[in-house]
N, C-alpha and C positions, 0 to 999 in steps of 0.2 A: 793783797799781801803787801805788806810794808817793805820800801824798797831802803838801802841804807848804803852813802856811801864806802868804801872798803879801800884798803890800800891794796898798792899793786902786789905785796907779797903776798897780801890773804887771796886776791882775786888767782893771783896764778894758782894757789892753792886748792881755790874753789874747781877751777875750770879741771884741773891735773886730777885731782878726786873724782871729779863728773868722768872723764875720759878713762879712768883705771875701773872705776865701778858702775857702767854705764845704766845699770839701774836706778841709780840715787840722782834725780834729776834736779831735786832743789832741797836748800836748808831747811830748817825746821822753824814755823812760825809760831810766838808764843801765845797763847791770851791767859788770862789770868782772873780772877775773880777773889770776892775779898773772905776771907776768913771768918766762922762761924756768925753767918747772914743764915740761921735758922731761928724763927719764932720760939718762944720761950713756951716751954711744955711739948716741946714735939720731941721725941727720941732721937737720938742723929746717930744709934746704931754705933757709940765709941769712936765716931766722929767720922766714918763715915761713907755717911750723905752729906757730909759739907764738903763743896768741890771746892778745889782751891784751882785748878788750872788746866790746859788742855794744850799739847803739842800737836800741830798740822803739816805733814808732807807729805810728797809722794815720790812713786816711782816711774816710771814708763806706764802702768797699766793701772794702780794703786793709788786710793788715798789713803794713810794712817793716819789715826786718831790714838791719841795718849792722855787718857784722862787720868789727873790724880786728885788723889778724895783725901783729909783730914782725918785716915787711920788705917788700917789696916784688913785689906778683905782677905788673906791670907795669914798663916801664921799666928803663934801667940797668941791672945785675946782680939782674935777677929770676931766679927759677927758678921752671922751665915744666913743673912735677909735681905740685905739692900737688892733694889735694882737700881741696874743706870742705862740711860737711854739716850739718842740723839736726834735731834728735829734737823732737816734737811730741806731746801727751798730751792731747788734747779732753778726756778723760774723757765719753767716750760708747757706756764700755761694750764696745768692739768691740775694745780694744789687746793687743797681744803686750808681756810684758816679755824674750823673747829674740826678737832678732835686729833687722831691719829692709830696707828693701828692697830693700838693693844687698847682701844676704848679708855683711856684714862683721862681723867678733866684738865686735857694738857693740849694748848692750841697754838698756831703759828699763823703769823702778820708781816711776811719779809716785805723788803723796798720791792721786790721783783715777782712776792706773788703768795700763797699759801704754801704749805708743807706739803712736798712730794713724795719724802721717804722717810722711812722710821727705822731707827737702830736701837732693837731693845735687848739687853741684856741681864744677866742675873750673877750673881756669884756664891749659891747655894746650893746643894747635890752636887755638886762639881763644876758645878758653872753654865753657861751657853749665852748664845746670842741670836739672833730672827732679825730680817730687812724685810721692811714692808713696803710696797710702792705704792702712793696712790694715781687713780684714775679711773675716767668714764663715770664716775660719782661714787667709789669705793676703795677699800684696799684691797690690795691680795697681797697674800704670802701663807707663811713664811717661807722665804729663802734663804740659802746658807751665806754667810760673808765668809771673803778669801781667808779670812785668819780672825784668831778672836784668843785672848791671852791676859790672864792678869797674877802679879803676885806683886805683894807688900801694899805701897798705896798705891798702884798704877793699872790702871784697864787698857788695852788696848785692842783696834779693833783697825783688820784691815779690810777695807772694801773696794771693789772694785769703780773703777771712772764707768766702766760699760753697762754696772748693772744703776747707775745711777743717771746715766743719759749722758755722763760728763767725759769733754774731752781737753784736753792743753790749752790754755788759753782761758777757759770758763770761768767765771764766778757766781759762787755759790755763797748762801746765808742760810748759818745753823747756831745750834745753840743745847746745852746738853742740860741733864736735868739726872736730879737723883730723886729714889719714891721707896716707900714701904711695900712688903709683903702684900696687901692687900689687891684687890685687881681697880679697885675704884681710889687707890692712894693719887693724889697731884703729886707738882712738882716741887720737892720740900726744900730742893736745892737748887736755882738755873744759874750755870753757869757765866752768863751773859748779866746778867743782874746780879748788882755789887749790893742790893738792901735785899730783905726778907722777900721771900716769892710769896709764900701763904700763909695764913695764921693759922691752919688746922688741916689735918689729912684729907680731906675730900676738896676741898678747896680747889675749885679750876685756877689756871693758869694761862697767861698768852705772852711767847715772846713776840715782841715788837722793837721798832725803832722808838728808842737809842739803844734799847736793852737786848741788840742780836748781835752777832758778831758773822763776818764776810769774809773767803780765803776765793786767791783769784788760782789759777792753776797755772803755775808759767810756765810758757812754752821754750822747746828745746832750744829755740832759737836765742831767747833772751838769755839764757846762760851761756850759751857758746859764746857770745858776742864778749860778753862780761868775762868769758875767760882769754879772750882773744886781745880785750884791752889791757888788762891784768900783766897777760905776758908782756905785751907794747911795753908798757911802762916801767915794768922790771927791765926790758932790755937797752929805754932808756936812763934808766937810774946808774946802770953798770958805765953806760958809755960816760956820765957824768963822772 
């Protein structure tokens, strides 16, 4: 997580919101990816499967995920086919770097290891989402995530730190991915990768370094601190 210095009235801010809403334990981290990086002849679904960005936070027990895509899965001239999914790397030893758990030619290569967990979603019949974990040389699931939500261009998906092995402090490497209807579709959109993922729907895929992105989990302690100097400094601003 990228750290950034703040002035003392935002920091007292920060620390006064963490204490009033003890849930919300850190900001929201951004990443972003570049606009319409989909191969020419592919459908992009009224745009989409083209992600454009992804919001990272948590709470005490929670990490949220806010994916937004280049259209609309709700509403007005949505289309009622995309999936979107999430590749996930604990690094705990246990990861495949081929495949994951909806069988799709979509594979993971973190600094810390192969892909652990899989966030697959849909937004078709009315929607849903499945967490796959892998281990012992397979997946299991599906199981249910904490919350799972989307309207206009934003998906959201909350999941828990426990069903993921993850606690305060952890860093993890993921990376999201958009696909067709199909069960054998790849990844037509990776969010981590700013050029083209595939020239054609079956077309495998592997996120890797440089093309993953990494969220650390800050622990409670590192915001308290940061609101604790925050306050310092506002109360020496005043005596100034």
């Amino acid at each position: 997580m990228q750290i950034r210095f703040i002035g003392a009235a935002t920091a007292a801010l920060v620390a006064s919101t963490a204490f009033a809403n003890p849930g919300i334990l850190s900001g929201t981290t951004s990443y972003s990816d570049a606009a319409n990086d989909i191969a020419n002849g592919i459908a992009t679904g009224g745009g989409t499967l083209d992600l454009l960005g992804m919001e990272v936070s948590h709470t005490a027990t929670d990490l949220v995920f806010s994916l937004r895509v280049n259209g609309n899965v709700t509403g007005s001239g949505s289309v009622d086919w995309g999936k979107f999914m999430i590749g996930i790397a604990t690094g705990n030893g246990s990861g495949t770097t081929s495949g994951n758990g909806w069988g799709r030619p979509i594979n993971m290569s973190a600094p810390n290891g192969g892909m652990t967990h899989w966030v697959g979603s849909w937004v078709d019949g009315g929607g849903g989402s499945q967490l796959w974990t892998y281990g012992n040389g397979s997946w299991s699931g599906p199981a249910g995530l904490s919350g799972f939500a989307f309207a206009g261009n934003t998906i959201t998906y909350t999941v828990s730190m426990a069903s993921l092995g993850l606690s305060m402090g952890d860093t993890f490497y993921f990376d999201a991915y958009s696909s067709g209807g199909g069960g054998g579709d790849g990844a037509i959109d990776a969010l981590a990768n700013p050029n083209v993922s595939v020239q054609g729907w079956g077309d495998s895929y592997s996120s890797s370094a440089p093309n993953i992105f990494s969220y650390t989990i800050p622990a409670p302690g590192a915001l308290a601190l940061l609101g604790v100097a925050g306050i310092a400094a506002g109360r020496r601003s005043r005596k100034a």
